[in-house]
C-alpha positions as CSV (number, residue, x, y, z in Angstrom):
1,X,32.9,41.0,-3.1
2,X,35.7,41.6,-0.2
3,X,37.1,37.7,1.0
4,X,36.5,36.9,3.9
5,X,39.9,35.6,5.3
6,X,38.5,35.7,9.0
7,X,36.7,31.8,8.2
8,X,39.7,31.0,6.5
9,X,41.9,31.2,9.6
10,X,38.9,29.9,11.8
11,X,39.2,26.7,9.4
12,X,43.2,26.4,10.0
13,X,43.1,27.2,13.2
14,X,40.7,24.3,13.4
15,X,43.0,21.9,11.3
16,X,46.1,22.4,13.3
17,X,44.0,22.1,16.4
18,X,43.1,18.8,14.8
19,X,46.3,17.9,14.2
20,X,47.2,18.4,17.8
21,X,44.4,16.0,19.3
22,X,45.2,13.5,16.9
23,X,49.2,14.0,18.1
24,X,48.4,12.7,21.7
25,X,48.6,16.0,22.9
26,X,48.3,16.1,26.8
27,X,44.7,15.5,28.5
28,X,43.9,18.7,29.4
29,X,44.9,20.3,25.6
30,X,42.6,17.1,24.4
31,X,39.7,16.8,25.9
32,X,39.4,21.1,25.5
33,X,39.9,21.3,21.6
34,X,37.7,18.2,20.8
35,X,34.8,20.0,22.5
36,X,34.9,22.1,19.5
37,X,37.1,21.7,16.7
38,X,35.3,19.6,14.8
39,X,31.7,21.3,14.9
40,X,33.9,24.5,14.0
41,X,34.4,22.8,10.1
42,X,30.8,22.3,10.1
43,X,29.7,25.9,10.7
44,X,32.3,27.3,8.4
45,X,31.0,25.3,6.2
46,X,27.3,26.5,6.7
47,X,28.6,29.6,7.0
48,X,28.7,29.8,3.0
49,X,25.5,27.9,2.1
50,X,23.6,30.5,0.0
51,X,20.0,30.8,-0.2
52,X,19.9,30.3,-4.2
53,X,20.8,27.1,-3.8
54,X,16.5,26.4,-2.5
55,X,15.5,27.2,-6.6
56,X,19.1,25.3,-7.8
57,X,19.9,22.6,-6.2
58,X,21.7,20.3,-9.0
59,X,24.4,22.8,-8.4
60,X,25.3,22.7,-4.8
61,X,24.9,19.2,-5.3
62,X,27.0,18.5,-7.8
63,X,29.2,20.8,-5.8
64,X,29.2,19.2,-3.0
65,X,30.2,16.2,-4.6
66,X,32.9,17.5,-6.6
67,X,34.8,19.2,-3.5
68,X,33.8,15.7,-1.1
69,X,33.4,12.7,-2.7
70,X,35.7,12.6,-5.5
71,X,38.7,13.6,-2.8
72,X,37.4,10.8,-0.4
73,X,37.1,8.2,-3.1
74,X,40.4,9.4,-4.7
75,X,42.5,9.1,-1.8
76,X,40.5,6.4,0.1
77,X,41.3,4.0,-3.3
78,X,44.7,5.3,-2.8
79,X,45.4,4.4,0.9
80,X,43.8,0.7,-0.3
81,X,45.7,0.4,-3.0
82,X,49.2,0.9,-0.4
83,X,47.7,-0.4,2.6
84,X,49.7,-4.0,2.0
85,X,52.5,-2.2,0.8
86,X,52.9,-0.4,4.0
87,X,53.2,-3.8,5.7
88,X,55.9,-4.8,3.3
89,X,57.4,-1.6,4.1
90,X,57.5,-1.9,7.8
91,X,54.8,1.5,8.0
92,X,52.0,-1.4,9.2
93,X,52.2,-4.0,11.5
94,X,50.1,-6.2,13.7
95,X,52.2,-5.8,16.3
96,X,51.5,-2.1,17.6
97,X,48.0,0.0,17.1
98,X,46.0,2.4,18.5
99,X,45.5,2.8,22.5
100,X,43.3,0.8,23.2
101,X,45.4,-2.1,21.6
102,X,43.4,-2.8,18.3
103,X,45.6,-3.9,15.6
104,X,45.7,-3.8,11.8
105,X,46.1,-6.3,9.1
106,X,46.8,-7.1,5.5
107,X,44.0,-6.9,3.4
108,X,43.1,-10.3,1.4
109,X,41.4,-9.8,-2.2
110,X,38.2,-10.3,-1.0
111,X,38.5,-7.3,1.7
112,X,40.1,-5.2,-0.6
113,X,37.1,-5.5,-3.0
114,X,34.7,-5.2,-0.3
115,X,36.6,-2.1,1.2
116,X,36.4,-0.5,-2.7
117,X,32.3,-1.0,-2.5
118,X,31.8,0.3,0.8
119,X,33.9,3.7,-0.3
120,X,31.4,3.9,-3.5
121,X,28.6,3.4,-2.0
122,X,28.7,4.4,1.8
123,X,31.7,6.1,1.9
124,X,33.1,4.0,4.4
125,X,35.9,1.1,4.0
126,X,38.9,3.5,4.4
127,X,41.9,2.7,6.0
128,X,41.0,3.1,10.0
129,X,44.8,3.5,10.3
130,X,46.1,5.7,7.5
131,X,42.3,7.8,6.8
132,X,40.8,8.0,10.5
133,X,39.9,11.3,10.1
134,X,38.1,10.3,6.6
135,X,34.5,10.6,8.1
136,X,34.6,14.0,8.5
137,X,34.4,13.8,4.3
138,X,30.9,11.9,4.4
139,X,29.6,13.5,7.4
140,X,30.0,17.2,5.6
141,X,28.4,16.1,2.5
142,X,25.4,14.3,4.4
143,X,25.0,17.2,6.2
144,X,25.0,19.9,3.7
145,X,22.7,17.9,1.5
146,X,20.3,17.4,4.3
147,X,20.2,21.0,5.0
148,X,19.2,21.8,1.9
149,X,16.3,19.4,1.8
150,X,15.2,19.9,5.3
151,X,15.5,23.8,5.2
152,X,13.8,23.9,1.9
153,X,10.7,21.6,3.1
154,X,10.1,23.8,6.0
155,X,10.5,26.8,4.0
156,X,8.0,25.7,2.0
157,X,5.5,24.9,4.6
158,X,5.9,27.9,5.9
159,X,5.0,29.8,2.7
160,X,1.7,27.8,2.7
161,X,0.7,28.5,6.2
162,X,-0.3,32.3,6.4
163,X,0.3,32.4,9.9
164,X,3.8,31.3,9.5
165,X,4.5,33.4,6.3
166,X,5.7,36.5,8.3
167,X,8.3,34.6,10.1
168,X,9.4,32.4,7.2
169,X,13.1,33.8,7.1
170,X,13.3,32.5,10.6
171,X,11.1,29.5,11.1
172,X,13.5,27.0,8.1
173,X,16.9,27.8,9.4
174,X,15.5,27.8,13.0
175,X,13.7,24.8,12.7
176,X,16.5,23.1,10.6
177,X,18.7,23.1,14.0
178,X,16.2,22.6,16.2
179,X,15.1,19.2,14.1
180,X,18.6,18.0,14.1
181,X,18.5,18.5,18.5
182,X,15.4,16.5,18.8
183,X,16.4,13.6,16.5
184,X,20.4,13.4,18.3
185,X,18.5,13.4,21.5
186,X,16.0,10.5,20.3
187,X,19.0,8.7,18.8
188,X,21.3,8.8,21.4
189,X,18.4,8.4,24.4
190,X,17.4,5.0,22.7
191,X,20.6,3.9,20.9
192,X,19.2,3.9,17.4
193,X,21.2,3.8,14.3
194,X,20.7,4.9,10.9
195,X,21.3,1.9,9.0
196,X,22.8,2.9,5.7
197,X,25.1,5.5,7.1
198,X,28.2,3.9,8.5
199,X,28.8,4.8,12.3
200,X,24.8,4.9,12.7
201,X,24.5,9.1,11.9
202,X,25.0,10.5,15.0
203,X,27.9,12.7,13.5
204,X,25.9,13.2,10.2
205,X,22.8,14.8,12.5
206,X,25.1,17.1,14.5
207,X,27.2,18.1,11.6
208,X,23.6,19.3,10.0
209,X,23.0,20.9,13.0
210,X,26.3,22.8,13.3
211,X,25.9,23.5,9.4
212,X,22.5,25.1,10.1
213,X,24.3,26.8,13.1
214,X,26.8,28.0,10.6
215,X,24.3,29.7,8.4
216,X,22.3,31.4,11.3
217,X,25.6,33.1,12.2
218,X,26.2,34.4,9.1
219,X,22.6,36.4,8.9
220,X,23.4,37.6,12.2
221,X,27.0,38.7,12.2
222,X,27.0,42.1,11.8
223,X,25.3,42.2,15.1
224,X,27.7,40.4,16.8
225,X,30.4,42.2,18.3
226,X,34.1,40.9,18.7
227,X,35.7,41.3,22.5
228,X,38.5,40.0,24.3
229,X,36.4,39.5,27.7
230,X,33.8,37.9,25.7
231,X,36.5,35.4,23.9
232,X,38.0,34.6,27.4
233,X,34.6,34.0,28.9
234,X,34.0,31.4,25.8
235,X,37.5,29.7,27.2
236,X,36.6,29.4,30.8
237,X,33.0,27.9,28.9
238,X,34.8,25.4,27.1
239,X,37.1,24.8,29.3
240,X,34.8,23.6,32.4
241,X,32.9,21.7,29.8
242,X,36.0,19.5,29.1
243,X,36.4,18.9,32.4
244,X,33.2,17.9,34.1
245,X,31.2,16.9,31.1
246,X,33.3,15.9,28.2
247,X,31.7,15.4,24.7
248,X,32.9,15.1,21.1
249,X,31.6,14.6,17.5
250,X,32.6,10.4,18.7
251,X,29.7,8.3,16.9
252,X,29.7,6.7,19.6
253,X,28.1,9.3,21.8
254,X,25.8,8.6,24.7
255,X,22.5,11.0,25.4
256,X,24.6,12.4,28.2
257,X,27.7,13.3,26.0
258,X,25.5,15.0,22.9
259,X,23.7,17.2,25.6
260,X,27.1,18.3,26.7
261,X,28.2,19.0,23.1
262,X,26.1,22.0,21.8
263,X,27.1,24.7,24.4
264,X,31.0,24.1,24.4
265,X,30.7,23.6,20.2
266,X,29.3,27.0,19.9
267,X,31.1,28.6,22.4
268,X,34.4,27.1,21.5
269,X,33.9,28.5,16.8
270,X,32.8,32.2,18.9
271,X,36.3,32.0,20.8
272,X,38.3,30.7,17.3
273,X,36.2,33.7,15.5
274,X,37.1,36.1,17.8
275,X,40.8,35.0,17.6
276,X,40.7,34.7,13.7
277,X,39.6,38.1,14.1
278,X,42.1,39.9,15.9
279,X,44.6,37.7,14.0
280,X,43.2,38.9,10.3
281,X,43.6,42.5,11.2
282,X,47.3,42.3,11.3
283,X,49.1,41.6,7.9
284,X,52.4,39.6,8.3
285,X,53.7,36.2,7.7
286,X,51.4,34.6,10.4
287,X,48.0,35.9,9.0
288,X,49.4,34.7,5.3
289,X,50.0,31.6,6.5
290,X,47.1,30.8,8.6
291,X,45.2,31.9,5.6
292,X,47.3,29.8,3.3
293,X,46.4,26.6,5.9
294,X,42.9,27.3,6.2
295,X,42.7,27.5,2.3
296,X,44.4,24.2,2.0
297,X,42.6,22.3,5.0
298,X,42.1,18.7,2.2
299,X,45.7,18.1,2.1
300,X,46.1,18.2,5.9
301,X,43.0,16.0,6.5
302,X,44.7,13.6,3.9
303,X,48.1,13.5,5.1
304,X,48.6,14.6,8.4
305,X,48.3,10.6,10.0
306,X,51.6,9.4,7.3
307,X,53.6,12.3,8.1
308,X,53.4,11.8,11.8
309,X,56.0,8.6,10.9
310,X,58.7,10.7,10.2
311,X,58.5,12.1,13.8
312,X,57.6,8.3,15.2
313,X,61.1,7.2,13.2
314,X,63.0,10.3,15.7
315,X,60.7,9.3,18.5
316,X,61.7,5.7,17.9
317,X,65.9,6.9,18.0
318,X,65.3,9.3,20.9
319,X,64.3,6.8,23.0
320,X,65.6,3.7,21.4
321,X,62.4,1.8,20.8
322,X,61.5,-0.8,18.9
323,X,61.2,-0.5,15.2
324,X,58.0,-1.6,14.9
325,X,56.2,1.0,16.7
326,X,56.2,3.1,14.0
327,X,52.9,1.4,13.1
328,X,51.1,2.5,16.3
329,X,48.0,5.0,15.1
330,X,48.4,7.8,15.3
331,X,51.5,8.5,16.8
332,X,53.6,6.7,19.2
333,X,52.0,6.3,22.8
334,X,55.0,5.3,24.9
335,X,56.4,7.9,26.6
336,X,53.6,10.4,25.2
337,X,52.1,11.7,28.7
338,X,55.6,12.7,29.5
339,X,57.6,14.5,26.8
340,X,56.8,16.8,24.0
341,X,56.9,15.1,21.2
342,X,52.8,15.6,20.6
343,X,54.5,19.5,19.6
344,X,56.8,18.0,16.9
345,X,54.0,15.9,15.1
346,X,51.5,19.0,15.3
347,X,54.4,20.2,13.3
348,X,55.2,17.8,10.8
349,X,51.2,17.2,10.5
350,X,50.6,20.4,9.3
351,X,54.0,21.0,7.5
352,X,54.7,18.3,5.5
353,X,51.2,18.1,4.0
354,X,51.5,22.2,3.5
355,X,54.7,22.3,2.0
356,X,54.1,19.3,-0.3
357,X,51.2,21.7,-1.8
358,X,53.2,24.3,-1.9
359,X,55.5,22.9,-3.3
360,X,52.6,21.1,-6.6
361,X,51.5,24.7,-6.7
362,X,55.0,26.4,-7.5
363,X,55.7,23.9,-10.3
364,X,52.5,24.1,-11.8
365,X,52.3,27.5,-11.9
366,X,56.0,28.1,-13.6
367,X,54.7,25.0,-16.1
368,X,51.5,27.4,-16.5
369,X,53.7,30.4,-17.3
370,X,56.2,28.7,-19.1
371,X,53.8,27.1,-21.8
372,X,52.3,30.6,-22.2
Protein backbone atom coordinates (compact mmCIF):
# COMPACT_ATOMS: atom_id res chain seq x y z
CA UNK A 1 0.00 0.00 0.00
CA UNK A 2 1.18 3.58 -1.65
CA UNK A 3 1.80 6.31 1.66
CA UNK A 4 -0.10 8.71 1.71
CA UNK A 5 2.22 11.84 2.18
CA UNK A 6 -0.76 14.23 1.39
CA UNK A 7 -2.05 13.83 5.50
CA UNK A 8 1.38 14.01 6.40
CA UNK A 9 1.88 17.58 5.08
CA UNK A 10 -1.83 18.50 6.10
CA UNK A 11 -0.50 17.51 9.74
CA UNK A 12 2.76 19.93 9.43
CA UNK A 13 1.23 22.31 7.91
CA UNK A 14 -1.10 22.25 10.86
CA UNK A 15 1.91 22.16 13.44
CA UNK A 16 3.68 25.07 12.10
CA UNK A 17 0.38 26.88 11.82
CA UNK A 18 0.24 26.07 15.54
CA UNK A 19 3.42 27.24 16.19
CA UNK A 20 2.46 30.52 14.67
CA UNK A 21 -0.74 31.24 16.89
CA UNK A 22 1.01 30.26 19.82
CA UNK A 23 4.04 33.00 18.59
CA UNK A 24 1.60 36.00 18.99
CA UNK A 25 1.26 36.16 15.42
CA UNK A 26 -0.76 39.36 14.41
CA UNK A 27 -4.75 39.24 14.93
CA UNK A 28 -5.85 38.74 11.72
CA UNK A 29 -3.18 35.53 11.13
CA UNK A 30 -4.62 34.41 14.76
CA UNK A 31 -7.92 34.46 14.94
CA UNK A 32 -7.95 32.77 10.92
CA UNK A 33 -5.67 29.59 11.76
CA UNK A 34 -7.29 28.88 15.15
CA UNK A 35 -10.60 28.49 13.31
CA UNK A 36 -9.09 25.40 12.10
CA UNK A 37 -5.89 24.11 12.95
CA UNK A 38 -6.61 22.30 15.67
CA UNK A 39 -9.81 20.27 14.36
CA UNK A 40 -7.36 19.54 11.35
CA UNK A 41 -5.16 16.98 13.95
CA UNK A 42 -8.31 15.50 14.85
CA UNK A 43 -9.52 14.45 11.30
CA UNK A 44 -6.09 13.33 10.25
CA UNK A 45 -6.26 11.45 12.94
CA UNK A 46 -9.75 9.84 12.06
CA UNK A 47 -8.69 9.84 8.90
CA UNK A 48 -6.70 6.41 9.68
CA UNK A 49 -9.16 4.80 12.11
CA UNK A 50 -9.86 1.38 10.42
CA UNK A 51 -12.90 -0.45 10.58
CA UNK A 52 -11.13 -3.78 12.13
CA UNK A 53 -10.55 -2.15 14.97
CA UNK A 54 -14.94 -2.81 15.80
CA UNK A 55 -13.95 -6.98 16.22
CA UNK A 56 -10.25 -5.74 17.95
CA UNK A 57 -10.34 -3.25 19.99
CA UNK A 58 -7.50 -4.19 22.71
CA UNK A 59 -5.34 -3.19 19.80
CA UNK A 60 -6.25 0.32 18.90
CA UNK A 61 -6.41 0.74 22.46
CA UNK A 62 -3.38 -0.27 23.51
CA UNK A 63 -2.28 1.75 20.50
CA UNK A 64 -3.64 4.60 21.30
CA UNK A 65 -2.07 4.58 24.49
CA UNK A 66 1.23 3.73 23.51
CA UNK A 67 1.48 6.72 20.78
CA UNK A 68 -0.58 9.23 23.67
CA UNK A 69 -0.19 8.61 26.98
CA UNK A 70 3.11 7.25 27.58
CA UNK A 71 4.58 10.65 25.57
CA UNK A 72 2.19 12.86 27.75
CA UNK A 73 3.14 11.16 31.06
CA UNK A 74 6.79 11.01 29.90
CA UNK A 75 7.35 14.45 29.20
CA UNK A 76 4.63 15.98 31.46
CA UNK A 77 6.87 14.06 34.57
CA UNK A 78 9.70 15.71 32.86
CA UNK A 79 8.56 19.36 32.63
CA UNK A 80 7.61 18.74 36.64
CA UNK A 81 10.57 17.37 37.51
CA UNK A 82 12.43 21.00 35.93
CA UNK A 83 9.72 23.28 36.58
CA UNK A 84 11.66 24.61 39.89
CA UNK A 85 14.74 24.41 38.16
CA UNK A 86 13.65 26.84 35.60
CA UNK A 87 13.07 29.34 38.33
CA UNK A 88 16.57 28.78 39.64
CA UNK A 89 17.55 29.28 36.19
CA UNK A 90 15.88 32.47 35.48
CA UNK A 91 13.51 30.48 32.52
CA UNK A 92 10.38 31.03 35.30
CA UNK A 93 9.44 33.86 37.13
CA UNK A 94 6.54 35.41 38.94
CA UNK A 95 7.16 38.45 37.67
CA UNK A 96 5.96 38.13 33.87
CA UNK A 97 3.18 35.51 32.43
CA UNK A 98 0.83 35.16 29.95
CA UNK A 99 -1.47 38.16 28.59
CA UNK A 100 -3.83 38.30 30.60
CA UNK A 101 -1.27 38.72 33.53
CA UNK A 102 -1.45 35.22 35.27
CA UNK A 103 1.71 34.29 36.73
CA UNK A 104 3.55 31.04 37.63
CA UNK A 105 5.17 29.66 40.76
CA UNK A 106 7.41 27.22 42.28
CA UNK A 107 5.88 24.10 43.01
CA UNK A 108 5.99 22.99 46.92
CA UNK A 109 6.20 19.03 47.54
CA UNK A 110 2.85 18.67 48.06
CA UNK A 111 1.89 20.30 44.50
CA UNK A 112 4.37 18.42 42.87
CA UNK A 113 2.85 15.10 44.13
CA UNK A 114 -0.53 16.21 43.43
CA UNK A 115 0.49 17.47 39.88
CA UNK A 116 2.16 13.68 39.32
CA UNK A 117 -1.52 12.10 40.25
CA UNK A 118 -3.53 14.32 38.15
CA UNK A 119 -1.06 13.34 35.01
CA UNK A 120 -1.78 9.44 35.90
CA UNK A 121 -4.93 9.64 36.33
CA UNK A 122 -6.64 12.60 34.38
CA UNK A 123 -3.94 13.55 32.41
CA UNK A 124 -3.97 16.86 33.57
CA UNK A 125 -1.38 18.62 36.15
CA UNK A 126 1.12 19.66 33.40
CA UNK A 127 3.02 22.56 33.38
CA UNK A 128 0.42 25.45 32.06
CA UNK A 129 3.62 27.35 31.11
CA UNK A 130 6.09 24.90 29.59
CA UNK A 131 3.15 22.05 28.18
CA UNK A 132 0.05 24.41 27.26
CA UNK A 133 -0.48 22.73 24.34
CA UNK A 134 -0.44 19.30 26.35
CA UNK A 135 -4.40 18.83 26.14
CA UNK A 136 -4.33 18.25 22.77
CA UNK A 137 -2.61 14.64 24.04
CA UNK A 138 -5.74 13.71 26.28
CA UNK A 139 -8.29 15.15 24.03
CA UNK A 140 -7.02 12.76 20.94
CA UNK A 141 -7.05 9.75 23.00
CA UNK A 142 -10.55 10.52 24.58
CA UNK A 143 -11.72 11.01 21.38
CA UNK A 144 -10.53 8.15 19.46
CA UNK A 145 -11.50 5.83 22.20
CA UNK A 146 -14.97 7.21 22.25
CA UNK A 147 -15.36 6.78 18.62
CA UNK A 148 -14.71 3.48 18.76
CA UNK A 149 -17.32 2.69 21.42
CA UNK A 150 -19.91 5.04 20.13
CA UNK A 151 -19.47 3.98 16.39
CA UNK A 152 -19.47 0.41 17.41
CA UNK A 153 -22.80 0.69 19.65
CA UNK A 154 -24.71 2.20 16.81
CA UNK A 155 -23.30 -0.11 14.46
CA UNK A 156 -24.60 -2.64 16.27
CA UNK A 157 -28.09 -1.37 16.67
CA UNK A 158 -28.21 -0.93 13.38
CA UNK A 159 -27.56 -4.53 12.54
CA UNK A 160 -30.43 -5.51 14.85
CA UNK A 161 -32.94 -3.19 13.32
CA UNK A 162 -33.89 -4.57 9.76
CA UNK A 163 -35.00 -1.29 8.73
CA UNK A 164 -31.74 0.20 9.49
CA UNK A 165 -29.55 -2.80 8.20
CA UNK A 166 -29.36 -1.40 4.60
CA UNK A 167 -27.94 1.81 5.61
CA UNK A 168 -25.66 0.52 8.39
CA UNK A 169 -22.30 1.69 6.65
CA UNK A 170 -23.83 5.15 6.88
CA UNK A 171 -26.04 5.42 9.87
CA UNK A 172 -22.56 4.64 12.87
CA UNK A 173 -20.18 7.00 11.32
CA UNK A 174 -23.07 9.51 10.56
CA UNK A 175 -24.56 9.22 13.69
CA UNK A 176 -21.15 9.24 15.58
CA UNK A 177 -20.82 13.05 14.43
CA UNK A 178 -24.09 13.94 14.63
CA UNK A 179 -24.18 12.64 18.56
CA UNK A 180 -21.03 14.54 19.29
CA UNK A 181 -23.19 18.08 17.73
CA UNK A 182 -26.09 17.50 19.95
CA UNK A 183 -24.20 16.81 23.21
CA UNK A 184 -21.50 20.25 22.41
CA UNK A 185 -24.72 22.06 21.87
CA UNK A 186 -26.41 20.73 25.20
CA UNK A 187 -23.05 21.38 26.97
CA UNK A 188 -22.28 24.61 25.96
CA UNK A 189 -26.27 25.88 25.88
CA UNK A 190 -26.36 24.96 29.72
CA UNK A 191 -22.77 25.23 30.82
CA UNK A 192 -22.33 21.63 31.88
CA UNK A 193 -19.17 19.94 32.58
CA UNK A 194 -17.93 16.47 32.43
CA UNK A 195 -16.58 16.04 35.76
CA UNK A 196 -13.72 13.67 35.48
CA UNK A 197 -12.23 15.15 32.36
CA UNK A 198 -10.17 18.18 33.12
CA UNK A 199 -11.47 21.42 31.21
CA UNK A 200 -15.16 19.97 31.54
CA UNK A 201 -15.01 17.90 27.73
CA UNK A 202 -15.93 20.38 25.56
CA UNK A 203 -12.60 19.79 23.48
CA UNK A 204 -12.82 15.92 24.08
CA UNK A 205 -16.69 16.00 22.35
CA UNK A 206 -15.50 18.13 19.35
CA UNK A 207 -12.32 16.33 18.88
CA UNK A 208 -14.70 12.99 18.50
CA UNK A 209 -16.62 14.85 16.34
CA UNK A 210 -13.79 16.00 14.05
CA UNK A 211 -12.34 12.38 14.37
CA UNK A 212 -15.60 10.94 13.05
CA UNK A 213 -15.39 13.78 10.43
CA UNK A 214 -11.98 12.49 9.69
CA UNK A 215 -13.14 9.04 8.85
CA UNK A 216 -16.21 10.11 6.80
CA UNK A 217 -13.74 11.89 4.50
CA UNK A 218 -11.71 9.12 4.03
CA UNK A 219 -14.75 6.83 2.56
CA UNK A 220 -15.54 9.55 0.46
CA UNK A 221 -12.33 10.93 -0.98
CA UNK A 222 -12.14 9.62 -4.22
CA UNK A 223 -15.15 11.62 -4.98
CA UNK A 224 -13.82 14.63 -3.88
CA UNK A 225 -12.15 16.63 -6.32
CA UNK A 226 -9.04 19.00 -5.68
CA UNK A 227 -9.45 22.82 -7.24
CA UNK A 228 -7.81 25.98 -6.70
CA UNK A 229 -11.29 28.05 -6.88
CA UNK A 230 -12.64 25.59 -4.56
CA UNK A 231 -9.47 26.04 -2.02
CA UNK A 232 -9.87 29.95 -2.29
CA UNK A 233 -13.53 29.80 -1.70
CA UNK A 234 -12.63 27.65 1.66
CA UNK A 235 -10.27 30.85 2.50
CA UNK A 236 -12.77 33.57 1.97
CA UNK A 237 -15.12 30.82 4.28
CA UNK A 238 -12.68 30.80 6.99
CA UNK A 239 -11.68 33.89 6.67
CA UNK A 240 -15.21 35.81 7.32
CA UNK A 241 -15.64 33.27 10.07
CA UNK A 242 -12.60 34.70 11.94
CA UNK A 243 -13.81 37.84 11.64
CA UNK A 244 -17.47 38.11 12.59
CA UNK A 245 -17.87 34.97 14.53
CA UNK A 246 -14.67 33.75 15.95
CA UNK A 247 -14.49 30.22 17.50
CA UNK A 248 -11.78 27.77 18.63
CA UNK A 249 -11.21 24.32 20.22
CA UNK A 250 -11.03 26.96 23.75
CA UNK A 251 -12.72 24.67 26.62
CA UNK A 252 -14.07 27.47 27.39
CA UNK A 253 -16.44 27.87 24.53
CA UNK A 254 -19.85 29.46 24.75
CA UNK A 255 -23.02 27.83 22.68
CA UNK A 256 -22.45 30.79 20.29
CA UNK A 257 -18.69 30.10 19.67
CA UNK A 258 -19.17 26.01 19.08
CA UNK A 259 -21.95 26.80 16.54
CA UNK A 260 -19.40 29.00 14.80
CA UNK A 261 -16.76 26.25 14.94
CA UNK A 262 -17.93 23.35 12.61
CA UNK A 263 -18.21 25.25 9.27
CA UNK A 264 -14.77 27.15 9.40
CA UNK A 265 -13.09 23.66 10.97
CA UNK A 266 -14.11 21.76 7.90
CA UNK A 267 -13.67 24.30 5.57
CA UNK A 268 -10.39 25.37 6.82
CA UNK A 269 -8.60 20.85 6.81
CA UNK A 270 -10.49 21.04 2.80
CA UNK A 271 -8.28 24.29 2.12
CA UNK A 272 -4.97 22.63 3.99
CA UNK A 273 -5.84 19.36 1.87
CA UNK A 274 -6.11 20.93 -1.18
CA UNK A 275 -2.74 22.80 -0.47
CA UNK A 276 -1.06 19.49 0.79
CA UNK A 277 -2.10 18.38 -2.36
CA UNK A 278 -0.72 20.56 -4.88
CA UNK A 279 2.34 20.75 -2.56
CA UNK A 280 2.82 16.62 -2.64
CA UNK A 281 2.88 16.49 -6.31
CA UNK A 282 6.09 18.36 -6.63
CA UNK A 283 9.29 16.45 -5.31
CA UNK A 284 11.94 18.88 -3.89
CA UNK A 285 13.33 19.90 -0.57
CA UNK A 286 9.95 21.62 0.50
CA UNK A 287 7.63 18.55 0.02
CA UNK A 288 10.57 16.32 2.00
CA UNK A 289 10.54 18.55 4.59
CA UNK A 290 6.89 19.22 5.10
CA UNK A 291 6.65 15.49 5.11
CA UNK A 292 9.56 15.06 7.46
CA UNK A 293 7.52 17.77 9.92
CA UNK A 294 4.28 16.25 9.66
CA UNK A 295 5.92 12.76 10.44
CA UNK A 296 7.55 14.26 13.54
CA UNK A 297 4.47 16.55 14.76
CA UNK A 298 5.31 14.99 19.02
CA UNK A 299 8.52 16.70 19.11
CA UNK A 300 7.09 20.05 18.07
CA UNK A 301 3.97 19.78 20.33
CA UNK A 302 6.74 19.00 23.09
CA UNK A 303 9.10 21.60 22.57
CA UNK A 304 8.06 24.28 20.59
CA UNK A 305 6.98 26.69 24.01
CA UNK A 306 11.08 26.20 25.51
CA UNK A 307 12.60 26.95 22.25
CA UNK A 308 10.65 30.14 21.77
CA UNK A 309 13.35 31.48 24.80
CA UNK A 310 16.08 31.51 22.61
CA UNK A 311 14.22 34.07 20.35
CA UNK A 312 12.76 35.92 23.84
CA UNK A 313 16.72 36.14 24.93
CA UNK A 314 17.26 38.20 21.14
CA UNK A 315 13.94 39.90 21.65
CA UNK A 316 15.02 40.82 25.11
CA UNK A 317 18.74 42.42 23.43
CA UNK A 318 16.88 43.96 20.41
CA UNK A 319 14.94 45.99 22.47
CA UNK A 320 16.82 46.14 25.62
CA UNK A 321 14.24 44.72 28.04
CA UNK A 322 14.27 43.41 31.13
CA UNK A 323 15.72 40.08 31.80
CA UNK A 324 12.99 38.68 33.28
CA UNK A 325 10.62 38.65 30.60
CA UNK A 326 11.99 35.75 29.24
CA UNK A 327 9.38 33.99 31.52
CA UNK A 328 6.39 35.56 29.80
CA UNK A 329 4.21 32.42 28.05
CA UNK A 330 4.55 32.02 25.35
CA UNK A 331 6.60 34.46 23.94
CA UNK A 332 7.29 37.97 24.75
CA UNK A 333 4.13 40.37 24.43
CA UNK A 334 5.80 43.82 24.45
CA UNK A 335 6.27 45.12 21.33
CA UNK A 336 4.57 41.94 19.68
CA UNK A 337 1.64 43.90 17.68
CA UNK A 338 4.40 45.85 16.12
CA UNK A 339 7.40 43.98 14.84
CA UNK A 340 8.06 40.63 13.44
CA UNK A 341 9.45 38.76 15.82
CA UNK A 342 6.09 36.26 15.91
CA UNK A 343 8.17 35.08 12.30
CA UNK A 344 11.38 34.21 14.18
CA UNK A 345 9.72 32.02 16.97
CA UNK A 346 7.52 30.21 14.26
CA UNK A 347 11.00 29.55 13.24
CA UNK A 348 12.87 28.44 16.14
CA UNK A 349 9.44 26.59 17.23
CA UNK A 350 9.52 24.32 14.53
CA UNK A 351 13.37 24.21 13.97
CA UNK A 352 14.82 23.60 17.09
CA UNK A 353 12.50 20.80 18.02
CA UNK A 354 13.07 19.39 14.22
CA UNK A 355 16.55 19.45 14.13
CA UNK A 356 17.02 18.13 17.68
CA UNK A 357 15.29 14.87 16.12
CA UNK A 358 17.10 14.93 13.33
CA UNK A 359 19.84 15.18 14.80
CA UNK A 360 18.76 11.60 17.71
CA UNK A 361 17.88 10.03 14.47
CA UNK A 362 21.36 10.37 12.59
CA UNK A 363 23.22 9.09 15.67
CA UNK A 364 21.16 6.29 16.20
CA UNK A 365 21.04 5.21 13.01
CA UNK A 366 25.16 5.22 12.45
CA UNK A 367 25.12 3.43 16.21
CA UNK A 368 22.48 0.94 14.39
CA UNK A 369 24.85 0.41 11.50
CA UNK A 370 27.93 0.52 13.30
CA UNK A 371 26.98 -2.41 15.76
CA UNK A 372 25.90 -4.38 12.65
Amino acid sequence: MQRNTVISICKALAIILMVIGHADAPDVVSQFLYEFHMPVFFITAGYFFSLRYLHDEATFVKKRFKGLYIPFLKWAVFFLIIHNWMFDLGILNEQYGNWSGGVTHPYSWHQMQQNLWNMVTAMGGYDQFLCGAFWFFRGLLVASIAYLIIYKGLDYVAGRTSRLTPYREVIAPVGVCVLMLLLAAWKTAEGLRIIPLIQGGYREIMGTFFFGCGFLFRQWERQYKVTWWMTIVFAVIVALFSQYLTANMNWRSSFTQFISLPVPAICGFLMTYNIATYLNRHEGMVKRFLVYCGDNTLPIFVFHIISYKVVSLLKIWYYDLDMAQIGCHMVIHEHAKEDWFWVLYAIVGVGIPLGWTWCCQRIKSRQQHTSA
